[in-house]
VMD Tcl script that builds the backbone (N, CA, C; Angstrom):
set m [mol new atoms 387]
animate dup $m
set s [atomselect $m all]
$s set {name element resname resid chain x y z} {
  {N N UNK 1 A -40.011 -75.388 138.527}
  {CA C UNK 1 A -39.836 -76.328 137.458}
  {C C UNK 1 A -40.198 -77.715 137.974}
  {N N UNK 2 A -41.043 -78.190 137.066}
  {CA C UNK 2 A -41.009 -79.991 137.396}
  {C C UNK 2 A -40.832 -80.864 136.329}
  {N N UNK 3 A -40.321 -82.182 136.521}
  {CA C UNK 3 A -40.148 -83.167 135.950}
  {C C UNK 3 A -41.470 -83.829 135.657}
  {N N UNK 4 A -41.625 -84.744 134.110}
  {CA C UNK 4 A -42.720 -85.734 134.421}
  {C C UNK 4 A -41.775 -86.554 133.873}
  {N N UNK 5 A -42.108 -87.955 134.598}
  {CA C UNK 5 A -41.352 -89.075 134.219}
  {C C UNK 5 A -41.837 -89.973 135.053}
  {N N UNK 6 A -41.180 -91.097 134.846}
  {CA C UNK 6 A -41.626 -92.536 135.381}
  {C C UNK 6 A -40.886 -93.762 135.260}
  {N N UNK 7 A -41.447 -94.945 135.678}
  {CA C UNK 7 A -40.330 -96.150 135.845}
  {C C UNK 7 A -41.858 -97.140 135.284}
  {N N UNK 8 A -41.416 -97.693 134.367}
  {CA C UNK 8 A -42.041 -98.460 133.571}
  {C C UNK 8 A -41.321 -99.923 133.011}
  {N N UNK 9 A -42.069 -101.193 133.169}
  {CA C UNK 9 A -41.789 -102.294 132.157}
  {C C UNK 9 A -42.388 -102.438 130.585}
  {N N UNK 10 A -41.387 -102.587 130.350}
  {CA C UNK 10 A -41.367 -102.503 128.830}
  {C C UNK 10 A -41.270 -104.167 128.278}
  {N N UNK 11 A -41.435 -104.783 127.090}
  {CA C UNK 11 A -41.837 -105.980 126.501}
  {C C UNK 11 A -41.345 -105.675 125.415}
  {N N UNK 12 A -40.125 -106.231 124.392}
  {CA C UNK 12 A -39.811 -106.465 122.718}
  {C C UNK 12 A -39.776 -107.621 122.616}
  {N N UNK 13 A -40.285 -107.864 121.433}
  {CA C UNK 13 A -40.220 -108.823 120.588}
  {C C UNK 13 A -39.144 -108.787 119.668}
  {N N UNK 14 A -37.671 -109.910 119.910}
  {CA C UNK 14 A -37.058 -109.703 119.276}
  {C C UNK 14 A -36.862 -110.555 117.473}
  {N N UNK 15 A -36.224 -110.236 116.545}
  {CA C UNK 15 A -36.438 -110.506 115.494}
  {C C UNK 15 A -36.030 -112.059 115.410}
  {N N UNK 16 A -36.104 -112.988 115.504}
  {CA C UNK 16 A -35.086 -114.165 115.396}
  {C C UNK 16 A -36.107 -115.297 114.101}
  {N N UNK 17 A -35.098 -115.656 113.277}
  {CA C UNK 17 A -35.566 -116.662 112.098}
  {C C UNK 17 A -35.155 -117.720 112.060}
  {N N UNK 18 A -35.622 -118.630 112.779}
  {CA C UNK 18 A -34.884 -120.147 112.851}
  {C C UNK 18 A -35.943 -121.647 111.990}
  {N N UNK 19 A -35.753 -122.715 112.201}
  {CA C UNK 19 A -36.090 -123.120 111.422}
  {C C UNK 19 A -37.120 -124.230 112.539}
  {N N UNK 20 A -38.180 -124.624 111.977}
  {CA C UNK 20 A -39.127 -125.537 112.601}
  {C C UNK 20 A -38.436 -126.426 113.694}
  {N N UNK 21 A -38.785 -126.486 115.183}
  {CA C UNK 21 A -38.141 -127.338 116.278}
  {C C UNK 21 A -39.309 -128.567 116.132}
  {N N UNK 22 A -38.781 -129.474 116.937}
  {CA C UNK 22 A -39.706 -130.416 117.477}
  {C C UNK 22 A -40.034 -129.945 119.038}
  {N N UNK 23 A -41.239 -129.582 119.179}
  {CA C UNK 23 A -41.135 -129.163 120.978}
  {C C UNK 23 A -40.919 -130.576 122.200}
  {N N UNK 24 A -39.898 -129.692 123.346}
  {CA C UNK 24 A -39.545 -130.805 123.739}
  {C C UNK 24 A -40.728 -131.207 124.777}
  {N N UNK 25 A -41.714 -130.050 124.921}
  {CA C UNK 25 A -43.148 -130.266 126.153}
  {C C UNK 25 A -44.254 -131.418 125.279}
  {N N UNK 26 A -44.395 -130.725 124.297}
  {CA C UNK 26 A -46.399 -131.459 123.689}
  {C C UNK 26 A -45.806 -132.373 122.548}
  {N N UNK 27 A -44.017 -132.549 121.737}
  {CA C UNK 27 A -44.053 -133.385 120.627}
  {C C UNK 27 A -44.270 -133.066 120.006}
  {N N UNK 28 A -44.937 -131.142 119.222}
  {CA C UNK 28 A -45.162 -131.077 118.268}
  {C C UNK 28 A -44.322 -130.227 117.358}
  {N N UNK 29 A -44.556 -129.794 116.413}
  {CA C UNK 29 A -43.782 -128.794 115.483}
  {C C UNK 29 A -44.431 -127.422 116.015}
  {N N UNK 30 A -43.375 -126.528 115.991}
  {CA C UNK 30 A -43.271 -125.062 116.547}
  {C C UNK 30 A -41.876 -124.164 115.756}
  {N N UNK 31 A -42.430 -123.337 116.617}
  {CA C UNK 31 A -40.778 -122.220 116.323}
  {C C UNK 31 A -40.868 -121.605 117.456}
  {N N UNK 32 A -39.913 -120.566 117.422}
  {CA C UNK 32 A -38.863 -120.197 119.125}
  {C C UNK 32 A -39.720 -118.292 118.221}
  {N N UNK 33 A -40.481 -118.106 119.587}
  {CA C UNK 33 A -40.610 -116.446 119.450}
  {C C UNK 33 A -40.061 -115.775 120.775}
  {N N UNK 34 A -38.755 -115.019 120.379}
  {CA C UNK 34 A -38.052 -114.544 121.438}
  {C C UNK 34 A -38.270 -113.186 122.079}
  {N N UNK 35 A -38.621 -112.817 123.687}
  {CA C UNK 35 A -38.528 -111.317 123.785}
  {C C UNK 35 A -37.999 -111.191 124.543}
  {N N UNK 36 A -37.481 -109.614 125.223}
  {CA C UNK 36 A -37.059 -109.251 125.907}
  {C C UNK 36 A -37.771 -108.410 127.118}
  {N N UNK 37 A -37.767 -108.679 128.107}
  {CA C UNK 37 A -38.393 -107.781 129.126}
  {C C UNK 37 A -37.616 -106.542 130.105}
  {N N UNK 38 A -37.797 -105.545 130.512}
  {CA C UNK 38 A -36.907 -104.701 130.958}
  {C C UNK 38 A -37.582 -103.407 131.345}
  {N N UNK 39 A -36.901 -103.097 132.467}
  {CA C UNK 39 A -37.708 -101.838 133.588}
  {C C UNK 39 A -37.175 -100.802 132.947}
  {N N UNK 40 A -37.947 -99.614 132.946}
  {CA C UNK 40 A -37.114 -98.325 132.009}
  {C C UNK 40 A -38.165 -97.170 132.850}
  {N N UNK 41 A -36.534 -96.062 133.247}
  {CA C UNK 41 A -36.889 -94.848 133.409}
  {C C UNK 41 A -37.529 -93.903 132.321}
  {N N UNK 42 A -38.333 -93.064 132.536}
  {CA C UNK 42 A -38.575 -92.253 131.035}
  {C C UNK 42 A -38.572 -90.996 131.680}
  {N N UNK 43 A -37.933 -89.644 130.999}
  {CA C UNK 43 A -38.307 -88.356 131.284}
  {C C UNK 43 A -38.902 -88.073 130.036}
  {N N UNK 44 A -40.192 -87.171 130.599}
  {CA C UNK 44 A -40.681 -86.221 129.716}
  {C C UNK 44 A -41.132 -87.417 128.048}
  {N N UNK 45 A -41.736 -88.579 128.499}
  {CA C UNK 45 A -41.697 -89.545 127.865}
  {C C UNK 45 A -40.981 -90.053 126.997}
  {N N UNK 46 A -39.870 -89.765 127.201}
  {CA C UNK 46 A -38.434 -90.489 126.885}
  {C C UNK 46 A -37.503 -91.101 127.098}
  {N N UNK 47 A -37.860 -92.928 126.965}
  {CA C UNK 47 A -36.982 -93.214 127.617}
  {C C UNK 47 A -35.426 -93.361 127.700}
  {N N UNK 48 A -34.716 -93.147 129.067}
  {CA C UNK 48 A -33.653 -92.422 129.440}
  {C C UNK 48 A -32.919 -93.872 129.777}
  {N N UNK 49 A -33.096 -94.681 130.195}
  {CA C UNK 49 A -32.265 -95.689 130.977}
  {C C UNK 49 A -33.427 -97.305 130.757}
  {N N UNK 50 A -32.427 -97.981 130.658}
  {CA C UNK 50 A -32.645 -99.206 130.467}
  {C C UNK 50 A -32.710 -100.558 132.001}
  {N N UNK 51 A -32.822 -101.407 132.610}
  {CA C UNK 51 A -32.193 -102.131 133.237}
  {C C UNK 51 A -33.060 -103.841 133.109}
  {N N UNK 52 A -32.511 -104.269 133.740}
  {CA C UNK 52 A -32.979 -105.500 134.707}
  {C C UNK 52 A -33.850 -106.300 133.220}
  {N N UNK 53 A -32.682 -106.505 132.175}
  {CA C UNK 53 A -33.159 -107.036 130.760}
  {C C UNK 53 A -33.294 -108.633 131.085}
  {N N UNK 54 A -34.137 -109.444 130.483}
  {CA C UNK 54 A -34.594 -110.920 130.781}
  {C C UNK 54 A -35.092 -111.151 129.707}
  {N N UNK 55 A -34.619 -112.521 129.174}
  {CA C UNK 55 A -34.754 -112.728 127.538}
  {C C UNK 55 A -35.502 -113.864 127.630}
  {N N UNK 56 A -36.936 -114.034 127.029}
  {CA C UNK 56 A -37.439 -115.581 126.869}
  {C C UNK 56 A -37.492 -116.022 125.807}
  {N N UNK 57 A -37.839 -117.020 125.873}
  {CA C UNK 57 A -38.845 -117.923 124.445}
  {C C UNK 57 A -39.948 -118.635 124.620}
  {N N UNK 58 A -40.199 -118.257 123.865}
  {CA C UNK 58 A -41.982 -119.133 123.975}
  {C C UNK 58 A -42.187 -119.598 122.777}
  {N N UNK 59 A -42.971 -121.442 122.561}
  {CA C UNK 59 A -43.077 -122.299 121.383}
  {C C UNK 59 A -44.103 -121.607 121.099}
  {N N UNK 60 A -44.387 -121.720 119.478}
  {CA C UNK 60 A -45.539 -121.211 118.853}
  {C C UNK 60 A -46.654 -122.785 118.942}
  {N N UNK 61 A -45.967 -123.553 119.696}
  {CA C UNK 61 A -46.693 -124.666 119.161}
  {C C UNK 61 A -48.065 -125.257 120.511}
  {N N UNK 62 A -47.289 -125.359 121.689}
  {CA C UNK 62 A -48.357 -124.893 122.863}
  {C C UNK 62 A -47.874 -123.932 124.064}
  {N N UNK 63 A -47.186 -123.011 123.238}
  {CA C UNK 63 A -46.874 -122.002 124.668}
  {C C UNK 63 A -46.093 -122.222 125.646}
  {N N UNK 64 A -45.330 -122.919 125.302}
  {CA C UNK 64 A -44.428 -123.031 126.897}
  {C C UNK 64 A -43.302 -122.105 126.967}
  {N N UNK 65 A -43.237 -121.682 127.787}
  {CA C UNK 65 A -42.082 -120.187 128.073}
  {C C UNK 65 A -40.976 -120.808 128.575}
  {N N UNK 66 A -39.772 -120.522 128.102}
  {CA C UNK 66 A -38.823 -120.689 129.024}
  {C C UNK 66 A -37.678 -119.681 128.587}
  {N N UNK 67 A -36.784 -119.254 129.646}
  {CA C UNK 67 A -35.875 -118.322 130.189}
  {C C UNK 67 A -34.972 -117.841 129.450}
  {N N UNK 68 A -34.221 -117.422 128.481}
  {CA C UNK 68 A -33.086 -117.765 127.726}
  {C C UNK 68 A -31.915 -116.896 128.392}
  {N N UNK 69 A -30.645 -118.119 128.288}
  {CA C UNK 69 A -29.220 -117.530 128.704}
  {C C UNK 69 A -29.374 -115.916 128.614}
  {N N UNK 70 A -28.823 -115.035 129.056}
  {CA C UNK 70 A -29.048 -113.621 129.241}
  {C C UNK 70 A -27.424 -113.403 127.833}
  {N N UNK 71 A -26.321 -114.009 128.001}
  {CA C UNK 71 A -25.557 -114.059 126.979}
  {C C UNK 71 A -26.187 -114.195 125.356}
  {N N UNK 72 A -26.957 -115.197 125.299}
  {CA C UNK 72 A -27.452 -115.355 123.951}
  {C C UNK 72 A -28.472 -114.618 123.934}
  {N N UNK 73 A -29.252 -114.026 124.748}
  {CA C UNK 73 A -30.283 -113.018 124.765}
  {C C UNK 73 A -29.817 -111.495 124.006}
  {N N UNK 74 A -28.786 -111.480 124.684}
  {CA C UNK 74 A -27.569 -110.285 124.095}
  {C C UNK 74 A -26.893 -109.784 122.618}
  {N N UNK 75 A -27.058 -111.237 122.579}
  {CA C UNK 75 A -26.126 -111.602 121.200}
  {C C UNK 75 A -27.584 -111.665 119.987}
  {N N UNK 76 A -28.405 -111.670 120.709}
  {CA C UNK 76 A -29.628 -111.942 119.274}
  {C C UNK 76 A -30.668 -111.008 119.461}
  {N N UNK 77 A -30.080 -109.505 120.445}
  {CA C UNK 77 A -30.454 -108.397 121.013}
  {C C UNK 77 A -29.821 -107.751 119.539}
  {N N UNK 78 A -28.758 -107.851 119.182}
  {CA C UNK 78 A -27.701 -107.150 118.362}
  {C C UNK 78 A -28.215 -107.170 117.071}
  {N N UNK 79 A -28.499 -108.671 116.702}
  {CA C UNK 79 A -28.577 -108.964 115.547}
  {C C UNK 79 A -28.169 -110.024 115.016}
  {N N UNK 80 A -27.074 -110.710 115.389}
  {CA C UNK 80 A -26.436 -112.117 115.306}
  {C C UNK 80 A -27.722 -113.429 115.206}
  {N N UNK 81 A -27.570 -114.048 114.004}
  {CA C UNK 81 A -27.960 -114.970 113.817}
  {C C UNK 81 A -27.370 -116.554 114.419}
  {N N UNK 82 A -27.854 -116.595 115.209}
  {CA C UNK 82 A -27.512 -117.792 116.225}
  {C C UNK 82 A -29.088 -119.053 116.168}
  {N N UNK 83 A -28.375 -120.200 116.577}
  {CA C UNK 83 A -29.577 -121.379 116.736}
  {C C UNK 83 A -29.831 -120.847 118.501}
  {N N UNK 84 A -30.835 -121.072 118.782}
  {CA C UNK 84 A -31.060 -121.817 120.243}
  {C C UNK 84 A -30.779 -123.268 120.694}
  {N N UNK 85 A -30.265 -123.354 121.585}
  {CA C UNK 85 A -30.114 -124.971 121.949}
  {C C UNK 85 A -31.449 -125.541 123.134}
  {N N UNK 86 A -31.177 -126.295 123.549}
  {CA C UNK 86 A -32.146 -126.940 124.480}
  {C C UNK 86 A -31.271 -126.454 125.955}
  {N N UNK 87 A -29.985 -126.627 125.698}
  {CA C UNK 87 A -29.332 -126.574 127.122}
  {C C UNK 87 A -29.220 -124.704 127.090}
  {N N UNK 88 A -29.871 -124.170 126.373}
  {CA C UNK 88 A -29.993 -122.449 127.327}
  {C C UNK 88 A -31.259 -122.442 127.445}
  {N N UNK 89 A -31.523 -122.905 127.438}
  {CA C UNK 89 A -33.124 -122.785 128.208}
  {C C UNK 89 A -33.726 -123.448 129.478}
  {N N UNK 90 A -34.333 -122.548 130.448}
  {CA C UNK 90 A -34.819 -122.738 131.315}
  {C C UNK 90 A -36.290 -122.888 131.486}
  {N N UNK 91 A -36.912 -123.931 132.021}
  {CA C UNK 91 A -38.257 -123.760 132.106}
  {C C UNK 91 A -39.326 -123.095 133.159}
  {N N UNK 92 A -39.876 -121.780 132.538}
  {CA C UNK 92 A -40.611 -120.911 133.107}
  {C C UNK 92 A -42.292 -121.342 133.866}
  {N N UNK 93 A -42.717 -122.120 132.729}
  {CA C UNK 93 A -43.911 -122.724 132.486}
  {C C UNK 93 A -44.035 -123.237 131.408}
  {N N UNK 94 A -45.224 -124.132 131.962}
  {CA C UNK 94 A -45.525 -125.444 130.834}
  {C C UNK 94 A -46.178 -124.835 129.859}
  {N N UNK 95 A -47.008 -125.153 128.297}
  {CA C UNK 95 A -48.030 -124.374 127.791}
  {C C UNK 95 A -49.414 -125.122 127.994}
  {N N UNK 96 A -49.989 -124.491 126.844}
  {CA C UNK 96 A -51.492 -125.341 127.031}
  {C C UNK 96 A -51.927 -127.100 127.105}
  {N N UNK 97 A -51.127 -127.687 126.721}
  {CA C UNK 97 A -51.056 -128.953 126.381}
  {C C UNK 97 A -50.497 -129.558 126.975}
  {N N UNK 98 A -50.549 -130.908 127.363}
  {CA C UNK 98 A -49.451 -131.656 128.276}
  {C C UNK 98 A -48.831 -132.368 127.443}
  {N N UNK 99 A -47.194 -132.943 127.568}
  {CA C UNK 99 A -46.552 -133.310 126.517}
  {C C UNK 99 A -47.034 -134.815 125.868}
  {N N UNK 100 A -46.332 -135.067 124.604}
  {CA C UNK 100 A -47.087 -136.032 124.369}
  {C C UNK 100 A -47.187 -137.619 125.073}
  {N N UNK 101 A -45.740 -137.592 125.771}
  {CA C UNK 101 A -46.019 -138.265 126.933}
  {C C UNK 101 A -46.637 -139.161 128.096}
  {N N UNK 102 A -47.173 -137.999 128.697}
  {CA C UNK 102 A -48.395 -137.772 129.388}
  {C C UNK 102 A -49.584 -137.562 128.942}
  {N N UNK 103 A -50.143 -137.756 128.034}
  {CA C UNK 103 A -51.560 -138.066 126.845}
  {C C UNK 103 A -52.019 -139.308 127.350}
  {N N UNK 104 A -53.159 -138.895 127.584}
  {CA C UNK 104 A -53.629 -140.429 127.531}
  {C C UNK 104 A -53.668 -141.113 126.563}
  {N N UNK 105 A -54.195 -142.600 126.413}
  {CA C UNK 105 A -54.171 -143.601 125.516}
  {C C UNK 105 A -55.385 -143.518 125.049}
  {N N UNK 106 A -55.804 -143.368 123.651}
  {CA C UNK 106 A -57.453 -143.718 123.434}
  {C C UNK 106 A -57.338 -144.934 122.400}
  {N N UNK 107 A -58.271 -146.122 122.678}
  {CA C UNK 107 A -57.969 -147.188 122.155}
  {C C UNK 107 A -60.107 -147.289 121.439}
  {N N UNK 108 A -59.530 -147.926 120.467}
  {CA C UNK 108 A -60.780 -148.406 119.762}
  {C C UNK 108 A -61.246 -148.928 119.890}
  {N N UNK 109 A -62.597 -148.834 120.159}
  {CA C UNK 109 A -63.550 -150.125 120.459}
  {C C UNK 109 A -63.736 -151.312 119.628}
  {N N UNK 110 A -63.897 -150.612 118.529}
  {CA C UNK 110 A -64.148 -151.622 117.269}
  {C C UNK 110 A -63.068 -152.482 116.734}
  {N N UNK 111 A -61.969 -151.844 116.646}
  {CA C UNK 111 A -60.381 -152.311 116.145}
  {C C UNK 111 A -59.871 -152.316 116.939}
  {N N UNK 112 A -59.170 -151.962 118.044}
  {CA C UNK 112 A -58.131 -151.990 119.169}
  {C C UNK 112 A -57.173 -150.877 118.560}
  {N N UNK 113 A -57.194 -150.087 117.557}
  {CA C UNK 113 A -56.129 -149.537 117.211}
  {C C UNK 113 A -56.465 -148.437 118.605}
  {N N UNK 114 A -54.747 -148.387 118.806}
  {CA C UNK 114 A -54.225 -147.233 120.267}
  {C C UNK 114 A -53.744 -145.995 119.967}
  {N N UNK 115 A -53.638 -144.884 119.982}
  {CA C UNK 115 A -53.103 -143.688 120.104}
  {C C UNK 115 A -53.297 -142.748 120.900}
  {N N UNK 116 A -52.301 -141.859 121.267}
  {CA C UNK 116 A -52.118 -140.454 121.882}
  {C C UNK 116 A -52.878 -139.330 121.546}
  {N N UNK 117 A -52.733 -139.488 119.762}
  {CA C UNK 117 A -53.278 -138.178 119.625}
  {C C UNK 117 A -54.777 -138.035 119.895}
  {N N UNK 118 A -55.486 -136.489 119.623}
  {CA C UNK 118 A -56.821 -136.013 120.083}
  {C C UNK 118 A -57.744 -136.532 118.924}
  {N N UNK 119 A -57.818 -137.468 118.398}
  {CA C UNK 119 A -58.390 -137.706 117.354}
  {C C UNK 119 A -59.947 -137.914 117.660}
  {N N UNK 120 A -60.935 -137.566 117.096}
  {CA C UNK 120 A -62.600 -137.909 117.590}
  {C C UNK 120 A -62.946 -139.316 116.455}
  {N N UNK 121 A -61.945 -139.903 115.802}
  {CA C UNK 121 A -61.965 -141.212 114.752}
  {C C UNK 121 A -60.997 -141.746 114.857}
  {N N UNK 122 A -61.165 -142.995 114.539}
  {CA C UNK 122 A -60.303 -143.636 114.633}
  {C C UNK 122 A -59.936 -143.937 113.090}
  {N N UNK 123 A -57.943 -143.221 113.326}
  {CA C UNK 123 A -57.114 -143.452 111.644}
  {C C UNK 123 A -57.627 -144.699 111.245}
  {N N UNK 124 A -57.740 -145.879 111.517}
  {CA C UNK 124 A -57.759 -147.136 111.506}
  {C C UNK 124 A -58.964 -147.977 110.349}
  {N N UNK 125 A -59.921 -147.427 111.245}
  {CA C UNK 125 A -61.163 -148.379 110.897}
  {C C UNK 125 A -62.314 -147.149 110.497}
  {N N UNK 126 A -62.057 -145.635 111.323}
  {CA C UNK 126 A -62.906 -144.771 110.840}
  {C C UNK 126 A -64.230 -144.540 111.908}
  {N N UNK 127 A -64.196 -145.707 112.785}
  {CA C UNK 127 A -65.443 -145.494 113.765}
  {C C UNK 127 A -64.892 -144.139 115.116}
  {N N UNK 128 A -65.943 -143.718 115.457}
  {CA C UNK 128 A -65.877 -142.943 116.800}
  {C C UNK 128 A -65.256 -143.504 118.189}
  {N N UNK 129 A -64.603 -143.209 118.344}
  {CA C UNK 129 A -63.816 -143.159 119.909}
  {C C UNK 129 A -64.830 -142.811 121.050}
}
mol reanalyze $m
mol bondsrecalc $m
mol representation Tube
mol addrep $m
């Protein structure tokens, strides 16, 4: 007689409905998409056992991942409708964007008007940057 089975990582996406954040990396509008990660035995492709569960979030707005409390990971594992705060989160990595922050300045030639954002015009006067 033999066994087939294996030890595999597994990835869910858990259900969570919260309401538009301001991100605290790039400044922009996002939402919180939460998953869960976790090593799993399987026999006979079934999996049998669970472990070593790790809950993130990642902004929809430029990707930045970070860690979530393993308690509130738990609790919104279940089903419980809970907010996220800023203070359960840990930062994993940055996303695509650097925050708004750290943006450079693009200033107008024509007008002097200044801004952060990626604009290829200027709101202002309408000429090219």
């Amino acid at each position: 007689m033999f066994f087939i089975g294996g030890i595999t990582q597994g990835t869910k996406e858990l259900a969570y409905q919260a309401a538009a954040i301001i991100c605290g990396r790039c400044g922009r509008y996002g939402r919180y998409q939460v998953y869960m990660t976790y090593m799993c035995l399987s026999l006979f492709f079934i999996p049998v056992l669970k472990w070593n569960r790790r809950y993130y979030v990642k902004t929809t707005c430029c990707g930045t991942v970070y860690e979530l409390d393993p308690e509130i990971g738990k609790r919104l594992a279940k089903g419980e409708d809970l907010e996220i705060r800023p203070e359960e989160l840990t930062l994993v990595s940055e996303g695509h964007q650097a925050p708004a922050w750290q943006m450079p300045v693009k200033r107008c030639q024509v007008c002097g008007y200044e801004t952060k954002e990626n604009f290829d015009f200027c709101p202002k006067c309408g000429n090219r940057f």
